[in-house]
DRENSE-979707 format. One record per residue (C-alpha): residue number from 1; residue in one letter; x, z, y. Coordinates in Angstrom, 3 decimals. Example, Ala and Ser with C-alpha at 12.3 -4.5 7.8 and 13.67 -1.06 7.14 Angstrom:
<minus>
resi:1 | resn:A | X:12.300 | Z:7.800 | Y:-4.500 $
resi:2 | resn:S | X:13.670 | Z:7.140 | Y:-1.060 $
</minus>
This chain:
<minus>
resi:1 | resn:X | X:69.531 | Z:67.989 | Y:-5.348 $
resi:2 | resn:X | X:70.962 | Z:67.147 | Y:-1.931 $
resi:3 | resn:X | X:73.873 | Z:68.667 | Y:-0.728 $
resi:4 | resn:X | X:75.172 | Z:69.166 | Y:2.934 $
resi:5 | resn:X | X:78.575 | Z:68.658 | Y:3.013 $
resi:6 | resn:X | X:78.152 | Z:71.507 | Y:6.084 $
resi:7 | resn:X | X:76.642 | Z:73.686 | Y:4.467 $
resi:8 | resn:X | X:78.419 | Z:75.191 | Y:0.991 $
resi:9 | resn:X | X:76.330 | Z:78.429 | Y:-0.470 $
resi:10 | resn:X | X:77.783 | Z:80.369 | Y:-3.282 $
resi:11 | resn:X | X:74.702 | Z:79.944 | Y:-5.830 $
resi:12 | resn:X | X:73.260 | Z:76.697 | Y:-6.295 $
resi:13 | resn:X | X:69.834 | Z:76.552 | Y:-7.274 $
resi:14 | resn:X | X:68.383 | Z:73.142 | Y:-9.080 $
resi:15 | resn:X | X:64.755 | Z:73.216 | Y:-10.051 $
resi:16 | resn:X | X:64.751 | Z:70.565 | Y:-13.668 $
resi:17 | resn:X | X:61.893 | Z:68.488 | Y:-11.974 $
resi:18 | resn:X | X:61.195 | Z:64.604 | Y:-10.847 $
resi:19 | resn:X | X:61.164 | Z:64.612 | Y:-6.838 $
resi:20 | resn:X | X:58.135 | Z:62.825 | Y:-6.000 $
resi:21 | resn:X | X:59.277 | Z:59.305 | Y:-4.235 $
resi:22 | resn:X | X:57.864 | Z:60.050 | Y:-0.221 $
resi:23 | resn:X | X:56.203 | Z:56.834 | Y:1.430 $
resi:24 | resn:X | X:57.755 | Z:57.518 | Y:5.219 $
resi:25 | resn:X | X:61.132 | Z:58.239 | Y:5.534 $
resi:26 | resn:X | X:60.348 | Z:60.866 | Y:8.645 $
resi:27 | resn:X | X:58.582 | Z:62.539 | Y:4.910 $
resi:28 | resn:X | X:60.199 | Z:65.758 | Y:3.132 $
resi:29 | resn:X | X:60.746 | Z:64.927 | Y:-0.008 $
resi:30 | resn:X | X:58.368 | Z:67.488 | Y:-2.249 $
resi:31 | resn:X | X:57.695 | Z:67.877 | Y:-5.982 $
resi:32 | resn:X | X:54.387 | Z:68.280 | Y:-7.928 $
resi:33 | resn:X | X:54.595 | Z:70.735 | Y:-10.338 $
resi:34 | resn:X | X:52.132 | Z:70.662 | Y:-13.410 $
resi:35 | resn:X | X:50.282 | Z:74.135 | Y:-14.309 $
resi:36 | resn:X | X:51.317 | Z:75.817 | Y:-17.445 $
resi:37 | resn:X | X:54.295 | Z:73.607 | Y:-17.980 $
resi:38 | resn:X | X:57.737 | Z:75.138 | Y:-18.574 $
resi:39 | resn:X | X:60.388 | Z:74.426 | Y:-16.227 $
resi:40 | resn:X | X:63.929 | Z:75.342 | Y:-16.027 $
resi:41 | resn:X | X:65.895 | Z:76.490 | Y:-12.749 $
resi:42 | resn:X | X:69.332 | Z:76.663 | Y:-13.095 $
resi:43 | resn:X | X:71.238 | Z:79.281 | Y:-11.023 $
resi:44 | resn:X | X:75.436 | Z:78.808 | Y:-10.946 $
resi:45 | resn:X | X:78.046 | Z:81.019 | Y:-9.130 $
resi:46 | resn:X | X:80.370 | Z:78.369 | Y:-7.487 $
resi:47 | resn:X | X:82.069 | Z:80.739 | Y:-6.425 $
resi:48 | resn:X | X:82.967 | Z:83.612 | Y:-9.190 $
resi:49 | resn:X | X:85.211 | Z:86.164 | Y:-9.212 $
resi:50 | resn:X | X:88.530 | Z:85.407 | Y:-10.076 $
resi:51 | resn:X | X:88.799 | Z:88.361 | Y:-12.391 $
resi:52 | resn:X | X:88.291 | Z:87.511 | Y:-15.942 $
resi:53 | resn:X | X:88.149 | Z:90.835 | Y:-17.101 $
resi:54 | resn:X | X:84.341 | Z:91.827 | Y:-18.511 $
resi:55 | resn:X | X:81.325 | Z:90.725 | Y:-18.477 $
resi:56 | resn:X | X:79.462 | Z:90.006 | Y:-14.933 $
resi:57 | resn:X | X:76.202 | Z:90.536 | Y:-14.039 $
resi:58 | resn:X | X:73.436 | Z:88.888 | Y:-11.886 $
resi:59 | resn:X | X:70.266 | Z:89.805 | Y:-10.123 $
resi:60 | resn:X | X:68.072 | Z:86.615 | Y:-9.009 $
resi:61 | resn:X | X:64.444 | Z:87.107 | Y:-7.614 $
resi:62 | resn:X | X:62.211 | Z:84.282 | Y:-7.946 $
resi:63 | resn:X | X:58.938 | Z:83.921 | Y:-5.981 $
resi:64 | resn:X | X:56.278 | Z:81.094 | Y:-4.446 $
resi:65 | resn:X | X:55.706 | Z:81.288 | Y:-0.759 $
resi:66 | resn:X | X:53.676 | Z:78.859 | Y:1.527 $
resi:67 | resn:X | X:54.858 | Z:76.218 | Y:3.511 $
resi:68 | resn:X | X:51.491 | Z:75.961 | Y:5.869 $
resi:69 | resn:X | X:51.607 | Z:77.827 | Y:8.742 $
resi:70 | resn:X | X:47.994 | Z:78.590 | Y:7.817 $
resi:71 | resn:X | X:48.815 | Z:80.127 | Y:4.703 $
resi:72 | resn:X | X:51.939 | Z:81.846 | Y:6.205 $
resi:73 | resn:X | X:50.192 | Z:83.740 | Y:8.658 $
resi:74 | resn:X | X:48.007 | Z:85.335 | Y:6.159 $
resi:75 | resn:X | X:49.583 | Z:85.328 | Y:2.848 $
resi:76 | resn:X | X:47.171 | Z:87.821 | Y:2.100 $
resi:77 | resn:X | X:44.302 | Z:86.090 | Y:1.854 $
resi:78 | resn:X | X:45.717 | Z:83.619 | Y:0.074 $
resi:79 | resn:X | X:46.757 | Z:85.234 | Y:-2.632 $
resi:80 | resn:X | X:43.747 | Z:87.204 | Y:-2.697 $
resi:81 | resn:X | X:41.677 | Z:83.867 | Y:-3.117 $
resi:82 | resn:X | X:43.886 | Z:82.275 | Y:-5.946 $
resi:83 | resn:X | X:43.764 | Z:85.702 | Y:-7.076 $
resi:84 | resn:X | X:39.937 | Z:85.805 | Y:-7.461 $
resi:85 | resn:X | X:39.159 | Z:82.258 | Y:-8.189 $
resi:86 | resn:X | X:41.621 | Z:80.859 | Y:-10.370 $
resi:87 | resn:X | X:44.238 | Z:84.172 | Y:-11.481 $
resi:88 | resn:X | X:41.780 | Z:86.413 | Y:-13.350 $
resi:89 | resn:X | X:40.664 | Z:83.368 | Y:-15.197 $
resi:90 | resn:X | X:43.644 | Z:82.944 | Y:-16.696 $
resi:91 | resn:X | X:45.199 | Z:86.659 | Y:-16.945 $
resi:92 | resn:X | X:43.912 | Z:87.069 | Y:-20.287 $
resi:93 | resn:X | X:47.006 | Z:84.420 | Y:-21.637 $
resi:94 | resn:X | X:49.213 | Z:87.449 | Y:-19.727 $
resi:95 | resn:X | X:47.890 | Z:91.015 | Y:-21.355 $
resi:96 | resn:X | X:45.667 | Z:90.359 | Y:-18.089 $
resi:97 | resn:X | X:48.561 | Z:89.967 | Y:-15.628 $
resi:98 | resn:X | X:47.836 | Z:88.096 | Y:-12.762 $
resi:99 | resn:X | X:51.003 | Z:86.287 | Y:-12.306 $
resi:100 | resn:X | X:51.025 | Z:83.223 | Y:-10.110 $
resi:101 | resn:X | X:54.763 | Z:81.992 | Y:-11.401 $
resi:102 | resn:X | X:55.692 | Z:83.262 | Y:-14.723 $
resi:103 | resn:X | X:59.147 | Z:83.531 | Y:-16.210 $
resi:104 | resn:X | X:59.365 | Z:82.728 | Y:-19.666 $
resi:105 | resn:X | X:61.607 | Z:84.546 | Y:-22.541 $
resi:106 | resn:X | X:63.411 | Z:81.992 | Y:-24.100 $
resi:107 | resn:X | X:63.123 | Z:83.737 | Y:-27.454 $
resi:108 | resn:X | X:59.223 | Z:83.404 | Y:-27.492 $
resi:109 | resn:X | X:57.812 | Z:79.884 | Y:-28.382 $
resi:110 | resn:X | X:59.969 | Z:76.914 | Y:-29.049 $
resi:111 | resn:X | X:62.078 | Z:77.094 | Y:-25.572 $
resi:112 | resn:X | X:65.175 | Z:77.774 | Y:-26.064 $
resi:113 | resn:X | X:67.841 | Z:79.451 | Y:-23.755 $
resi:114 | resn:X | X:71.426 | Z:77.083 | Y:-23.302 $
resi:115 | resn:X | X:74.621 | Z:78.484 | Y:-22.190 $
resi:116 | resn:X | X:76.179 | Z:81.669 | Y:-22.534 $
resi:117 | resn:X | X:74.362 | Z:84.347 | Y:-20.145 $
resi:118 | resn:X | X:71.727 | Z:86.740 | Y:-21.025 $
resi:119 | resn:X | X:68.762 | Z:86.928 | Y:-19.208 $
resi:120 | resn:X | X:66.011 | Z:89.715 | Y:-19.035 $
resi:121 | resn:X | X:63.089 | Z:90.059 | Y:-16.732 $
resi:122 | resn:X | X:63.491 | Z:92.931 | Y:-14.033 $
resi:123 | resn:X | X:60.128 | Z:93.208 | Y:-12.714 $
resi:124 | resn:X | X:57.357 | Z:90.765 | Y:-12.095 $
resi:125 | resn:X | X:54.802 | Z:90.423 | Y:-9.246 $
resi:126 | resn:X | X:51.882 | Z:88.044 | Y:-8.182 $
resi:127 | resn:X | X:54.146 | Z:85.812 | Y:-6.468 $
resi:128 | resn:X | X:57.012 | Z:86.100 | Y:-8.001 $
resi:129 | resn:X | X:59.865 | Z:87.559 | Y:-10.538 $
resi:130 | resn:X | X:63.141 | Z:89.192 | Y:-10.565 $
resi:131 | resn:X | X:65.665 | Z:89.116 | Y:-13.555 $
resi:132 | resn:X | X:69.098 | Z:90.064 | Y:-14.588 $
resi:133 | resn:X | X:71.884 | Z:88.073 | Y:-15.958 $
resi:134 | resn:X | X:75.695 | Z:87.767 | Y:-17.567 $
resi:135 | resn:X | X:77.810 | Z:85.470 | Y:-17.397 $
resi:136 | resn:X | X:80.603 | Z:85.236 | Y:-19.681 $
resi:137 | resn:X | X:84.039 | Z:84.598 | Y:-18.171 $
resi:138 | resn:X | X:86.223 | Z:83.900 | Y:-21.627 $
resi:139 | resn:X | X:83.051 | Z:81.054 | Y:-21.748 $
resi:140 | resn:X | X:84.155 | Z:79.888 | Y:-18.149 $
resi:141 | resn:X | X:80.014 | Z:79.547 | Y:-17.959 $
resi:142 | resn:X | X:78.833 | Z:81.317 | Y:-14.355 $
resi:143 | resn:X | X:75.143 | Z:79.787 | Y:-14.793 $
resi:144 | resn:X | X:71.935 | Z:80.869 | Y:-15.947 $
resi:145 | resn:X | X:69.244 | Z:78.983 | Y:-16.669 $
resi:146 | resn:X | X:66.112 | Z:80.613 | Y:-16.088 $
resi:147 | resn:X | X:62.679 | Z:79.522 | Y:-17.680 $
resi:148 | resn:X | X:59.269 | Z:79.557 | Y:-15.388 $
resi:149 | resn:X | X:56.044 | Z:78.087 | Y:-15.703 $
resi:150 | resn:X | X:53.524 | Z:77.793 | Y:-12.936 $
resi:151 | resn:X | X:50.101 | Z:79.139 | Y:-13.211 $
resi:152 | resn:X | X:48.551 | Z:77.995 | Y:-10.169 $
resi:153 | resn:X | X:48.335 | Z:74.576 | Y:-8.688 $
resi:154 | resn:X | X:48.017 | Z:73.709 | Y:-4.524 $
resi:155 | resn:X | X:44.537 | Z:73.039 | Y:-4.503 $
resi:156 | resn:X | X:43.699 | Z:76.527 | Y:-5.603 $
resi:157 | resn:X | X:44.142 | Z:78.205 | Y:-2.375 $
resi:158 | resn:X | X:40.815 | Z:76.447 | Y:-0.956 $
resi:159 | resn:X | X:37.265 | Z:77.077 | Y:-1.960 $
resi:160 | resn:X | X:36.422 | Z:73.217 | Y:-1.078 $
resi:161 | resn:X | X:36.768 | Z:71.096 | Y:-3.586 $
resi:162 | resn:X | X:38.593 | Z:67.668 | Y:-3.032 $
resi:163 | resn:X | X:40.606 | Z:68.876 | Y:0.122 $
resi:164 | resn:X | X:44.529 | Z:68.071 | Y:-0.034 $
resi:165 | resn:X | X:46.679 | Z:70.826 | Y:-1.463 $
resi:166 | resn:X | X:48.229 | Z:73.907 | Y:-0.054 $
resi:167 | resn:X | X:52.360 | Z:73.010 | Y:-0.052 $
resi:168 | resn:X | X:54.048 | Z:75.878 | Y:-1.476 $
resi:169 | resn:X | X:58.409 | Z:76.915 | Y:-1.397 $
resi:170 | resn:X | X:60.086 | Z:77.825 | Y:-4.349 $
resi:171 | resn:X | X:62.096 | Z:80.263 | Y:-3.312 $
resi:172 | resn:X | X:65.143 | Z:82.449 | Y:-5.082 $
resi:173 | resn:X | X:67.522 | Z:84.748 | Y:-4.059 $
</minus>
């Protein structure tokens, strides 16, 4: 993770992925992400209350946008592509959910959660996820780490086969 020294944000986000090394330096740096496998992003207060008193809860929405200004302009379509190519394949793995990222309980399979927070899905979406968490002051702990898998992989947003990925954002709030 890179840090600006100019720019300091309350929650820090780290995705537990290898950045891909970039050939030109003008290149962003971008990470490939492998379908189905579980991934943990890490979501810290740096800045927490200074009252100790209770227990204090967060809300953090996950979700995949595009980084293509193709894409952007019609997320739509899109969606509705990986949707009806790839997404019903699969939604019989999800009680036939169509869910492009996934968040995974940590009490189902053999991930486990680490730390001290609780964390329970909210709501989920095509694109996306929103949970709620604790974190436990007498712990000193103001992190969560969150479990997601991906279900979808760049080149699924194109009916031709061979063509270079779609670049998607991770994005949480």
């Amino acid at each position: 993770m890179v840090t600006n020294a100019l720019y300091r944000f309350r929650y820090n986000v780290t995705l537990q992925a290898p950045t891909a090394v970039h050939q030109n330096g003008n290149e962003k740096p971008i990470t490939y992400l492998n379908k189905g496998q579980p991934y943990s992003l890490t979501v810290e207060d740096s800045s927490p209350p200074t009252n100790k008193a209770g227990i204090f809860e967060y809300r953090t929405t996950v979700h995949v946008s595009f980084e293509g200004e193709g894409q952007r302009s019609d997320p739509v379509a899109s969606w509705r592509l990986w949707k009806e190519i790839r997404g019903l394949e699969d939604a019989h793995e999800r009680e036939g959910k169509v869910l492009a990222v996934e968040y995974i309980d940590p009490s189902h399979g053999d991930v486990r959660n680490q730390g001290h927070c609780q964390v329970q899905i909210e709501e989920a979406s095509l694109n996306g996820f929103c949970v709620n968490w604790t974190a436990d002051p007498t712990a000193n702990v103001y992190m969560a780490p969150i479990l997601l898998k991906f279900n979808s992989v760049s080149t699924d947003f194109s009916r031709s086969k061979g063509v270079k990925g779609v670049p998607v954002r991770l994005c949480a709030k």
